[in-house]
N, C-alpha and C positions, 0 to 999 in steps of 0.2 A: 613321282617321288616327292615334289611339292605341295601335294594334296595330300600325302601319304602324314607328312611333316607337321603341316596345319592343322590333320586331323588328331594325330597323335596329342601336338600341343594344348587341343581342346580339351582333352582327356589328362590332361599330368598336369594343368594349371593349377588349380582349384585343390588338390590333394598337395603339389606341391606347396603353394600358401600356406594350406594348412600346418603344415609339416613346420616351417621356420615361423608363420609369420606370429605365432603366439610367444615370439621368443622380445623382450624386451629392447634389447639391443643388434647392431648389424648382424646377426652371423657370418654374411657373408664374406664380410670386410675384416672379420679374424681368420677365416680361410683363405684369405688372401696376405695375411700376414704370415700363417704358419708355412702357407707354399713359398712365401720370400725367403723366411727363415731356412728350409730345406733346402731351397735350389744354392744357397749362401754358401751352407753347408758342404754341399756334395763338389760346388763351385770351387772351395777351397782345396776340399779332399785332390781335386784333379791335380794340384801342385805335390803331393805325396806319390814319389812313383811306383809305389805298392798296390795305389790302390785306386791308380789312374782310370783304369779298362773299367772296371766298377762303380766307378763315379759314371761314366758318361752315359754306360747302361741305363744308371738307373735315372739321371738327368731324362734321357730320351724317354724313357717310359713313363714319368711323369707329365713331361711336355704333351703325350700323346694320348694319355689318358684325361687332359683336361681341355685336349684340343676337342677330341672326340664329342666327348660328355657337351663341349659347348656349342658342336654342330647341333648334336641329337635335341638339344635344351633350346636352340635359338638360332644358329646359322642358318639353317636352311628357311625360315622363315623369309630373308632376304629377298629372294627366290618368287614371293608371291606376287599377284597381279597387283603393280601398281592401284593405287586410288586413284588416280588423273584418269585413267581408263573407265573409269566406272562413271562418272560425269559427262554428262551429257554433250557437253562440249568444252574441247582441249584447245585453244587458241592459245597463241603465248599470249602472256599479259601485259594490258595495256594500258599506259601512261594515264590518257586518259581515266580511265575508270579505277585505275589507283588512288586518281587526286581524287577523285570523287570518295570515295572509301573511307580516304582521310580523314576527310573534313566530317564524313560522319561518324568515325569513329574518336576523334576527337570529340563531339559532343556527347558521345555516350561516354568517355571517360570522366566527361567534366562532370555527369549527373552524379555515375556512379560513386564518384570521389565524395560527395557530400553525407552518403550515409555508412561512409568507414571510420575506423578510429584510430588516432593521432598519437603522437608522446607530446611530453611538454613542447618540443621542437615544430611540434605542425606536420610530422612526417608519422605516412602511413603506416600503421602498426597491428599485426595480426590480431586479433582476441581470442579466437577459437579455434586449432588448425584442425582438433579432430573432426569436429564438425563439417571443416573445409573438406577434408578424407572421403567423411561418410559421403555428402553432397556429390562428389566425383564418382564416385562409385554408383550412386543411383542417377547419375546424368549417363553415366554409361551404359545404361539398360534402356536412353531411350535415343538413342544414337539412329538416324536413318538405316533401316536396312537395306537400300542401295547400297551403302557404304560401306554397312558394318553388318555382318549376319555372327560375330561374334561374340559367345556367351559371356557377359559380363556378372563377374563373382562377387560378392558382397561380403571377399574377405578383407582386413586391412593389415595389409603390411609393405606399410610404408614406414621408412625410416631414418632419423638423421643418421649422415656419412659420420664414422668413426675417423675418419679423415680432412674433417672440415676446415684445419687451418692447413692447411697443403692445400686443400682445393680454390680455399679464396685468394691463391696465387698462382692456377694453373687457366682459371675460366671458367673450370667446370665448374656446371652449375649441380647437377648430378646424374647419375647414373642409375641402368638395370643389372641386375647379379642373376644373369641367368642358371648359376648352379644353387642358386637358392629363393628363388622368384620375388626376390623383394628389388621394391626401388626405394632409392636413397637420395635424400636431396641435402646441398649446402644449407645448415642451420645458420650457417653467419650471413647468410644473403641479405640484403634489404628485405622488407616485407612485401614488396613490389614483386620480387620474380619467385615468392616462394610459392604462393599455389598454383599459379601458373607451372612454375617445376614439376609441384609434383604431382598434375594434370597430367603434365606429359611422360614423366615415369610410370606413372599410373596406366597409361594408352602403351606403353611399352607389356605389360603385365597385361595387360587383355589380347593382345598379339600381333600388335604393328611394329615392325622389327627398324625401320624406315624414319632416321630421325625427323624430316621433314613432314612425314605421314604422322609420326606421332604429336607433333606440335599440330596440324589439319585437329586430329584427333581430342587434342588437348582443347583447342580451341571449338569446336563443337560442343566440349564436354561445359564448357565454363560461360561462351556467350551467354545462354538462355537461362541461366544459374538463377536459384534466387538467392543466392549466398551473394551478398552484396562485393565480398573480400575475393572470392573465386571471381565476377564477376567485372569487376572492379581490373586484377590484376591480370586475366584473359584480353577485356580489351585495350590496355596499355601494351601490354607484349604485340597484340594487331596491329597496331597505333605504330609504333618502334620499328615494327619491319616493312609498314608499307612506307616508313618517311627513309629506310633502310635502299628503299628498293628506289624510290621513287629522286633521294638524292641523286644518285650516280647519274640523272639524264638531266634533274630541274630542280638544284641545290637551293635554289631561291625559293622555290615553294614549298619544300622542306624547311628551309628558317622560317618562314611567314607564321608556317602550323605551328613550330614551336614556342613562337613567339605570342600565339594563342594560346598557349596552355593556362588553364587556370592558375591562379594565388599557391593553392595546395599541389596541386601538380607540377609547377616549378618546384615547389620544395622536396618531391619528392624522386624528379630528376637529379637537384644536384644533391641529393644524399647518395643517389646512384653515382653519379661520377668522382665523387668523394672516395667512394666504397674503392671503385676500380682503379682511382690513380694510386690510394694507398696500395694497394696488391698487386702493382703491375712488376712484373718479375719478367726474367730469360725462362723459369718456368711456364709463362703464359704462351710464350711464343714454341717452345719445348712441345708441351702439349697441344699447340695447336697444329701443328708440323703432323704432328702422328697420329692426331684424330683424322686429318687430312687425311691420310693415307689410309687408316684404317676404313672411312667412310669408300673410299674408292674404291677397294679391296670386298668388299662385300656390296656391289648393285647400285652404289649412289656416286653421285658426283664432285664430293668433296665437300668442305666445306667454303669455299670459294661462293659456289654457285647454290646458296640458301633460299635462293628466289623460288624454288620448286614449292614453298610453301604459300609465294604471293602466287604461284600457276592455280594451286589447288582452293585458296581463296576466292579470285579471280572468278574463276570456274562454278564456284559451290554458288558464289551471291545470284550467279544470272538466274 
């Protein structure tokens, strides 16, 4: 049935794109307002005792028509064979060869930092995102076929979240709209985690349902980039989760690296911590509560345990 799934998704991608993605703005993220709208509605109705029994009908049929629709579109994707599997060797990962990693991916941030562009502030700033789009898109046609035997489409729809000041106080950075195949990313972000974002929304939309797979994914798609800005903000996201991963055992050599950062890459850390202490909110921890969960709920292990991206890292470099 999961081969069943994957095939079918190969076959509905590409038509679905088509379908919303020539559309300017979210669609998906108005379908998601009209269905709050409704359930609001019917939610209310349920206090009228006329018309209780018919409120909860049509509640349930609604819930189950989009429950459905979301397996058919994307659940069951969950379901498929790990990538750690497909790598030649699975060790967990090791400290060593983290710190090793570091230090080189620090020096590849520092290069690439030199040919991006700045605002008056010294901090990184997009120039081109379509460009960044296209670039993603034809890095994903040349993806390992050990990895990936999945057909990458050359449509674009990708799009900012109609939801963007709510999100830069939940975490999200962005998401997939599996009932209308676009990905969506925070327009308010720093310039730091946007194409990196929507790399990995992007890897969502070619068929790795697996947020840790999708970031493997994203970061394949951006390393070898020659889009300076894709490339640039792929290896800082690297950068981030191996000093992520490598703090928790040798916090010290976690400061040292960041204490290496270049002139320009200091400045464009603390515009990230600027960014996240302005928006830190009870919604941040809200939503991260129930991503938790959701993440557990379909095949992954939470958000806790994000290291399955330094496993597939790890794994991919040997």
């Amino acid at each position: 049935m999961v081969s069943f799934f994957e095939v079918f998704f190969e076959l509905q991608k590409e038509p679905h794109q088509i379908l919303f993605g020539w559309i300017p703005f979210s669609t998906g993220d108005l379908i998601y307002i009209v269905l709050v709208i409704v359930l609001l509605y019917y939610l209310i109705a349920l206090f009228r005792k006329k018309s209780t029994n018919n409120s909860v009908i049509k509640i349930l049929i609604i819930a189950n028509v989009f429950y459905f629709s979301y397996q058919i579109f994307w659940g069951m994707l969950y379901f498929q064979t790990p990538i750690i599997q497909k790598l030649a060797s699975q060790k967990a990962p090791e400290l060593g060869k983290a710190k090793t990693l570091a230090v080189k991916y620090l020096e590849k941030c520092k290069q690439s930092r030199q040919f991006v562009h700045e605002n008056k502030n010294g901090v990184f700033i997009i120039s081109d995102l379509k460009s960044i789009q296209q670039e993603i898109l034809y890095q994903q046609t040349k993806l390992p076929q050990y990895i990936s035997g999945k057909r990458a489409s050359q449509i674009t729809s990708i799009k900012p979240s109609l939801f963007k000041n709510i999100m830069s106080f939940t975490g999200i950075l962005g998401y997939y709209n599996p009932f209308t195949a676009e990905a969506q990313y925070n327009s308010e972000l720093p310039s730091t985690f946007i194409p990196f974002t929507v790399a990995h929304e992007s890897s969502h939309q070619l068929g790795f349902a697996r947020e840790q797979e999708a970031n493997f994914v994203g970061y394949l798609t951006g390393i070898n980039s020659d889009n300076p800005e894709l490339r640039y903000s792929t290896e800082y996201f690297t950068l981030k989760s191996l000093l992520r991963f490598i703090a928790e055992q040798d916090p010290a050599f976690a400061k040292s690296i960041l204490s290496d950062y270049s002139p320009a890459m200091q400045r464009d850390r603390s515009y990230e911590k600027a960014f996240i202490i302005k928006h830190q909110s009870w919604l941040d921890e809200f939503f991260g509560f129930t991503n938790n969960l959701f993440l557990k709920s379909n095949q992954q292990e939470g958000s806790v345990t994000y290291s399955y991206f330094i496993d597939l890292l790890l794994n991919y470099e040997k």
